[in-house]
C-alpha positions in Angstrom: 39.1 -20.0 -20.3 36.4 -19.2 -22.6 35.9 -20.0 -26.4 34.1 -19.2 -29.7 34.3 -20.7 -33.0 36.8 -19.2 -35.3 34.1 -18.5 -37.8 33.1 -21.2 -40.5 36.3 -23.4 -39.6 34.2 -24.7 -36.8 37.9 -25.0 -35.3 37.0 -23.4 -31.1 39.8 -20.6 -30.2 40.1 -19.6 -27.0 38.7 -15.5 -26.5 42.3 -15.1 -25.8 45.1 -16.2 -28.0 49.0 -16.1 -27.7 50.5 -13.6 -30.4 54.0 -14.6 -31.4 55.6 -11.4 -32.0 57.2 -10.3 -28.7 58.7 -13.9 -27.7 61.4 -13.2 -30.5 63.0 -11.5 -27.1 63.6 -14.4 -25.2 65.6 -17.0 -25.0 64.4 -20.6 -26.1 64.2 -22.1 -22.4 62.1 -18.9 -21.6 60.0 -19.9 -24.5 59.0 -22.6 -23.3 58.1 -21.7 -20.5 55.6 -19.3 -21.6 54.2 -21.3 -24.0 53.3 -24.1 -22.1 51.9 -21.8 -18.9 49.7 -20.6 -21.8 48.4 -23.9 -22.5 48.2 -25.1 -18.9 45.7 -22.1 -18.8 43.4 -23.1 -21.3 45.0 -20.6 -24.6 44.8 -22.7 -27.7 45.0 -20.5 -30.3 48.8 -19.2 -31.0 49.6 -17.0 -34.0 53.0 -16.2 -35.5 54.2 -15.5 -38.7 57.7 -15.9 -40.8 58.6 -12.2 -40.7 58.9 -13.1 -37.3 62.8 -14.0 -36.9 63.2 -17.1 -34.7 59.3 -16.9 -33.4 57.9 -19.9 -35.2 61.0 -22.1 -33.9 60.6 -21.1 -30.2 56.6 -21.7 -30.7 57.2 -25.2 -31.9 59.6 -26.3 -29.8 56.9 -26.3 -27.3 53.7 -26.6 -29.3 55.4 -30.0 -31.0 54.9 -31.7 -27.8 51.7 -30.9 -27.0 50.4 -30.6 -30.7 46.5 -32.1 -30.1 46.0 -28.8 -27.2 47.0 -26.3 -30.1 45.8 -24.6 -32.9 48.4 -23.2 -34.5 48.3 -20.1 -37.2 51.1 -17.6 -39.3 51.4 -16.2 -42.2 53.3 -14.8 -45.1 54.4 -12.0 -46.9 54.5 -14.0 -50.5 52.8 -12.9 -53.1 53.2 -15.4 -55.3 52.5 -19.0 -55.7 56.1 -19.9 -56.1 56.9 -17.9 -52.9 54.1 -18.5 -50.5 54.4 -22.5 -51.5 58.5 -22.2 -50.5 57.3 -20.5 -47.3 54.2 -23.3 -46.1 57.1 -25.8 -46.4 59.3 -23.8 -44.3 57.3 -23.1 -41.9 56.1 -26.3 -41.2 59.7 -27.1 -40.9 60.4 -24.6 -38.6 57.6 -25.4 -36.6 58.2 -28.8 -36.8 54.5 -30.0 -37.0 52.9 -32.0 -39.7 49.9 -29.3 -40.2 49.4 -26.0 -39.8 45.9 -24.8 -38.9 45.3 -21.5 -40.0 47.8 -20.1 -42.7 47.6 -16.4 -43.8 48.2 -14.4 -46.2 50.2 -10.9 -44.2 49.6 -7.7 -44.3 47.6 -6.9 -47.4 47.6 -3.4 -47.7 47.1 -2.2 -51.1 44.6 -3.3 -54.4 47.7 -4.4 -56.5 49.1 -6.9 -53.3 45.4 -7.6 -52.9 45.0 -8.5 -57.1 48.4 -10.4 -57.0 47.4 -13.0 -54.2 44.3 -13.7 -55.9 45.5 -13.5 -59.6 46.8 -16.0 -61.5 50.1 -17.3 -60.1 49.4 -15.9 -56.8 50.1 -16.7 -53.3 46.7 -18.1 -52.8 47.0 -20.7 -55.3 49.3 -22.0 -53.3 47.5 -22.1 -49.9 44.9 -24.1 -52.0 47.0 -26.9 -53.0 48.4 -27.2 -49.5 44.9 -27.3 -48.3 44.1 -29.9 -50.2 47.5 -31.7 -49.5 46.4 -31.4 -45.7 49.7 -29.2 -45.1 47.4 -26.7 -43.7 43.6 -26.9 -42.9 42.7 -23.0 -43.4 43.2 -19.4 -45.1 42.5 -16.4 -43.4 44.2 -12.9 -44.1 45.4 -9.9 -42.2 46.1 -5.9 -42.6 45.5 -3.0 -41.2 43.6 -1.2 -44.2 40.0 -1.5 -43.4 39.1 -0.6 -46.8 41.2 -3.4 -48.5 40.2 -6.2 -46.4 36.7 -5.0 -46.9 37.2 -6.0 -50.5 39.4 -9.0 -49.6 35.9 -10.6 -48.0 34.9 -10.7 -51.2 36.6 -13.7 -51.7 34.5 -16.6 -49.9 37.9 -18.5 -50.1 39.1 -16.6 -46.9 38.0 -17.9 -43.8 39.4 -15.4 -41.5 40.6 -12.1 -41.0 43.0 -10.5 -38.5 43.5 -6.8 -37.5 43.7 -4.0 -35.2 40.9 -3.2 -33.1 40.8 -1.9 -29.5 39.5 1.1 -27.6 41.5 3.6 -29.5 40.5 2.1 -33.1 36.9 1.4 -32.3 35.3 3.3 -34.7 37.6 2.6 -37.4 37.0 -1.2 -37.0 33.6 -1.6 -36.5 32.2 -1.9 -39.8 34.8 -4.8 -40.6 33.9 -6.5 -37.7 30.3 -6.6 -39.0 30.8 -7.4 -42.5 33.2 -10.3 -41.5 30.3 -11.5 -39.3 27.4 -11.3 -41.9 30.0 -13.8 -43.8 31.0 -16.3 -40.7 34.3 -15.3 -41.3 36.5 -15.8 -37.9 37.3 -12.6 -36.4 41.2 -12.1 -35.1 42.0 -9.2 -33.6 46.0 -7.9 -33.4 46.9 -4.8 -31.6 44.3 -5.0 -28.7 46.3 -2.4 -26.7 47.2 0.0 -29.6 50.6 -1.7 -30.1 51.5 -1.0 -26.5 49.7 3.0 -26.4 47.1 1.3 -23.8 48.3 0.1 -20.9 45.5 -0.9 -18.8 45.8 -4.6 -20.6 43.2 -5.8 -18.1 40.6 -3.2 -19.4 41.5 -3.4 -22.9 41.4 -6.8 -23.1 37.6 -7.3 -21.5 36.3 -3.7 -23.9 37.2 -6.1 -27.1 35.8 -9.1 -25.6 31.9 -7.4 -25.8 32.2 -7.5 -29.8 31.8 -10.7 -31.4 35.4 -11.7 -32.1 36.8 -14.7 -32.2 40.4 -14.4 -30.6 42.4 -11.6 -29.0 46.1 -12.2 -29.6 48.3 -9.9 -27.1 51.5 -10.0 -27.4 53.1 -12.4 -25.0 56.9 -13.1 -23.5 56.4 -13.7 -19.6 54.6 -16.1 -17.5 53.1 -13.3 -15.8 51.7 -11.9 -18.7 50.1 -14.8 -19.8 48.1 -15.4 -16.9 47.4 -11.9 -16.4 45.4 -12.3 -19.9 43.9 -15.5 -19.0 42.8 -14.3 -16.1 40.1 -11.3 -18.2 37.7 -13.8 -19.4 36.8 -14.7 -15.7 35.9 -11.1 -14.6 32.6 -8.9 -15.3 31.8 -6.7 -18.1 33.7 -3.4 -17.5 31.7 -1.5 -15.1 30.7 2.4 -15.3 33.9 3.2 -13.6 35.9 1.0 -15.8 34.8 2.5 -18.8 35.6 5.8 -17.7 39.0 5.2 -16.9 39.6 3.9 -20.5 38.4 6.5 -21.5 40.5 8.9 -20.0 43.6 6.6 -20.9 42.6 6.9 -24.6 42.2 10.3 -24.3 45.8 10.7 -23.4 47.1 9.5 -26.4 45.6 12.8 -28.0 46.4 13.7 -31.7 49.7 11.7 -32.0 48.4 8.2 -32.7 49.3 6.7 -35.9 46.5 4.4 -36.8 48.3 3.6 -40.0 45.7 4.4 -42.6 48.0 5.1 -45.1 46.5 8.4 -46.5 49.8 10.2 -46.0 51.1 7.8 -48.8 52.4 8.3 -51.5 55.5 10.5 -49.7 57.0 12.6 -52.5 60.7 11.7 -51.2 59.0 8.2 -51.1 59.6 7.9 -47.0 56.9 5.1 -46.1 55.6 6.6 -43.0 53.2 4.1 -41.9 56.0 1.8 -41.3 58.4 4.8 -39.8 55.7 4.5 -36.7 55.1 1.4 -36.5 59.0 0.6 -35.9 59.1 3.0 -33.4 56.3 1.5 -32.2 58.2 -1.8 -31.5 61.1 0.3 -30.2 59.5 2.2 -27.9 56.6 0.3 -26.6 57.6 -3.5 -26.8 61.0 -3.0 -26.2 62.4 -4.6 -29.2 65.5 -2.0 -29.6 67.5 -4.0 -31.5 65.0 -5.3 -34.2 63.4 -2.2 -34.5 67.0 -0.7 -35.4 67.7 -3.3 -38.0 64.2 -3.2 -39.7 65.0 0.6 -40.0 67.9 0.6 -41.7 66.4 -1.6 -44.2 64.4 1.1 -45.7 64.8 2.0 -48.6 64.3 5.9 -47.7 65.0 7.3 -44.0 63.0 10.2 -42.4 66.3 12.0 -43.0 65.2 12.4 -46.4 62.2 14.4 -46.1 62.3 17.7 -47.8 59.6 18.9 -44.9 56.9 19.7 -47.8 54.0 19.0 -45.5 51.7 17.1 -48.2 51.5 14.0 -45.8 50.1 16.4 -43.0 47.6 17.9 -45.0 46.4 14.3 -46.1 46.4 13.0 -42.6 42.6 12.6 -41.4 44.0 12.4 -37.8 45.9 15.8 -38.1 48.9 14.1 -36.9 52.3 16.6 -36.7 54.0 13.9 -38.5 56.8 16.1 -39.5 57.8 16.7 -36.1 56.8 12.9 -35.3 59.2 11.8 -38.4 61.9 14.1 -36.4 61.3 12.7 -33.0 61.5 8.7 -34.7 65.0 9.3 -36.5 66.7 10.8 -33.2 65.4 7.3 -32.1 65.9 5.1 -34.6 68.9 6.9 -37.2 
């Protein structure tokens, strides 16, 4: 295993990390399984978060036990001090560690989420005090709007920042990545196969390793997988060939790729598309049916609902048929 400093923590990730997300799948024993082969194989940095149902318990069931070989990060949805402070207590329960290394605050997408964290009562006031309580040792953010995390790296109290980048997104992601480098800020990147689109892992994985990140964290839920991603540091730069092939994979995908940009927002029937896709992205892709099904019927608005007035279409950059797409997701997911 390789590794690189997680920016100006100083704390040394390995290039590949353990994302949390998919484990929610299996069972506890299973867990632990996979968790531990990931350590036996050198991957110290694990990352999970509280949205996550049961994934911060099956993580620290193992990670407990073999505390000094991890570095451990998730994050939270709070916005407030009140609520982020309730949450850095429960998920050190959950965990049941003494410290968390790297606590974030999740998915920032918007300037008023982004004002509220910092802002008076807000979530990050909270992250401070624990800091300085030693409850956790770092803040970092994460989000999949370039632009807002652009402005979140402003603040020099962030220390890192997580989000999607792979060979599909490259040239959406690439400005980030060097703006969060002029700062030293650690560089965590989520979605490196396009939330399951790419399925060359092997290929995608060792494209992201030539820019200066700090961590990749694929999704993880099998021993197999884990040291199929362990195994990428230990090859070559992708070769001519290689590169090619990518290509041609990315160029499958064609127009229907949701990079969740958000420009089709605000919806008029107040559908929130972005997170449409991205729930059929878990359905379909990382096979997590049943979650997907339940997230879904928490919305507020379902596709159902739109009036097909085609504003979001003619606001997509991507030309995206997201009518049609909307259609095709609640035959799925309704």
């Amino acid at each position: 295993m390789q590794y690189r400093e997680l920016g100006k923590t100083g704390l040394k990730v390995s290039v590949v990390g353990f994302g949390g997300l998919p484990i929610q799948r299996v069972t506890f024993e299973e867990g632990s399984r996979v968790v531990n082969k990931a350590l036996d194989l050198g991957i110290n940095f694990f990352d999970t978060a509280r949205g996550y149902t049961d994934s911060e318990e099956k993580l620290g069931q193992a990670l407990q036990k073999r505390r000094s070989e991890a570095i451990i990060a998730t994050k939270s949805m709070a916005r407030t001090k009140e609520d982020m402070a309730a949450d850095i207590k429960l998920s050190l329960q959950t965990l049941g560690i003494d410290y968390i290394d790297l606590y974030q605050l999740h998915n920032v997408k918007d300037k008023n989420a982004l004002e509220q964290v910092f802002g008076p009562g807000g979530a990050v006031e909270a992250l401070l005090e624990a800091r300085q309580k030693g409850l956790i040792k770092h803040i970092g953010i994460t989000g999949h709007i370039q632009e807002i995390l652009k402005e979140a790296l402003k603040y020099d109290v962030l220390e890192s920042v997580q989000f999607p980048f792979n060979a599909v997104e490259v040239d959406d992601g690439e400005e980030l990545l060097k703006l969060a480098e002029s700062k030293n800020v650690g560089i965590i990147i989520m979605k490196p196969l396009a939330g399951g689109a790419l399925t060359n892992a092997d290929l995608a994985l060792r494209f992201i390793l030539s820019y200066p990140v700090s961590s990749i964290i694929p999704g993880m839920d099998s021993e197999e997988q884990v040291e199929a991603n362990a195994n990428v540091v230990e090859k070559q730069p992708l070769t001519k060939e290689e590169e090619n092939t990518l290509a041609k994979e990315k160029g499958k995908l064609g127009t229907t790729f949701c990079r969740r940009c958000e420009y089709c927002q605000p919806c008029p029937q107040n559908i929130n598309i972005p997170t449409v896709f991205l729930l059929d992205g878990y359905f379909t892709r990382y096979n997590l049916k049943h979650w997907a099904n339940e997230r879904y019927k928490t919305l507020p608005v379902a596709v159902e609902e739109c009036i097909d007035c085609g504003e979001c279409e003619e606001k997509c950059p991507y030309d995206l048929p997201i009518r049609e797409m909307l259609k095709e997701v609640g035959s799925r997911l309704g």
